[in-house]
C-alpha positions, 0 to 999 in steps of 0.5 A: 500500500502506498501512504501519501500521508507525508506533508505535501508542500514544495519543500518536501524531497522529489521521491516524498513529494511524487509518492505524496502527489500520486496519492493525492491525486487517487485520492480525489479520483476515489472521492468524486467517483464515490459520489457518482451515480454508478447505477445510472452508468451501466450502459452509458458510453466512456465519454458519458461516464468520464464527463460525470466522474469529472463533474463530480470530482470538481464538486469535491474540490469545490467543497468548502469542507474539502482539505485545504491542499485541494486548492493546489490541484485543478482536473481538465477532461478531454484536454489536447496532447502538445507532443509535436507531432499533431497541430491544432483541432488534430491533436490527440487527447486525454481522457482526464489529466490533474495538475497540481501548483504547489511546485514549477514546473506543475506536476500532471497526471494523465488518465486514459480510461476505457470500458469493460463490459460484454461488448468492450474487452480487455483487448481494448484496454490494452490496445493501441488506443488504450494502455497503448497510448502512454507505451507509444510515448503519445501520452505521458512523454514528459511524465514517469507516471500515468493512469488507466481507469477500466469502467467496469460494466460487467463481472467483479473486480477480481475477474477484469484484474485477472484477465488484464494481469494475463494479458499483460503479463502473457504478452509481456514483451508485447506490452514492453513490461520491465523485468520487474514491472509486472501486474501487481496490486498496488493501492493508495492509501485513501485511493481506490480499492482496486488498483494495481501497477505496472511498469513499461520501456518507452524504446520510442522515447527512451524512457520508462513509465509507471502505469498505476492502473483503476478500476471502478465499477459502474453496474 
């Protein structure tokens, strides 16, 4: 389990100050998700639930009641990716992407979310357009540290956890899995409940990433 209970201020040490930013992130991921309608989602497409999970998470930093290191943390949905290789309405983008201002430059975190249902596969999730995003260094390039959120809309948690730890451990070599990167559970201390870690090359960009992998449950 992964504590983020550390003091979250600049002054903090970079290693302290990234474990206390990605779990202050999860943190307000779980917050608005558990104030969603997640019985009204079971059949609604990716944009449709990533648009009220976004809502509501901005309704959890607007609370009054809310911690005050909120303050230093802003969320877009859908925002366009500036990597160089597209311009103007072309670009690619993120499902969700939280910043933080506590520190210049700003800390990002970027989530690509995909269903996982009947009619939406693991294949899916892992693919070009999915966790293949952050591998092919179109998302994250900048970043050590990325997101996939899996909208389940059928089984259990422990069913999807299953089939995507085999796919990616299966086809490791595929997935550009490090030696010691394999699908494990890694859970935030106030994060959701199901989350797990994975951890890729980047031959394209020379450069590894940590994917922290969510999956929330909306049937």
């Amino acid at each position: 389990m992964i504590d983020p209970a550390i003091q979250f201020s600049p002054s903090a040490n970079t290693h302290d100050y990234r474990n206390a930013f990605l779990g202050r992130v999860h943190e307000i991921l779980q917050l608005g998700y558990q104030r969603v309608d997640v019985k009204s989602c079971s059949l609604s497409d990716e944009p449709t639930i990533t648009g009220k999970l976004v809502e509501s998470i901005r309704t959890v930093m607007d609370d009054p009641k809310s911690p005050r290191w909120m303050n230093f943390f802003s969320v877009e949905e859908d925002p366009p990716v500036n990597n160089g290789t597209k311009t103007g309405k072309r670009r690619d983008r993120l499902d969700i992407e939280f910043s933080s201002g506590t520190r210049r430059p700003r800390c990002r975190f970027s989530f690509e979310a995909k269903r996982l249902g009947v009619k939406n596969p693991v294949s899916d999730y892992i693919g070009r357009e999915g966790l293949g995003c952050f591998l092919d260094g179109r998302y994250a390039a900048e970043s050590d540290d990325a997101g996939m959120i899996g909208y389940m809309q059928s089984d259990s948690p422990r069913e999807w956890a299953e089939k995507l730890a085999a796919q990616v451990d299966g086809l490791a070599k595929n997935h550009a899995v490090c030696k010691n990167g394999h699908w494990k559970a890694s859970r935030f201390a106030k994060g959701p409940q199901y989350t797990f870690h994975t951890r890729h090359k980047r031959a394209r960009i020379s450069r590894e990433i940590n994917i922290f992998h969510s999956l929330l449950a909306f049937c």
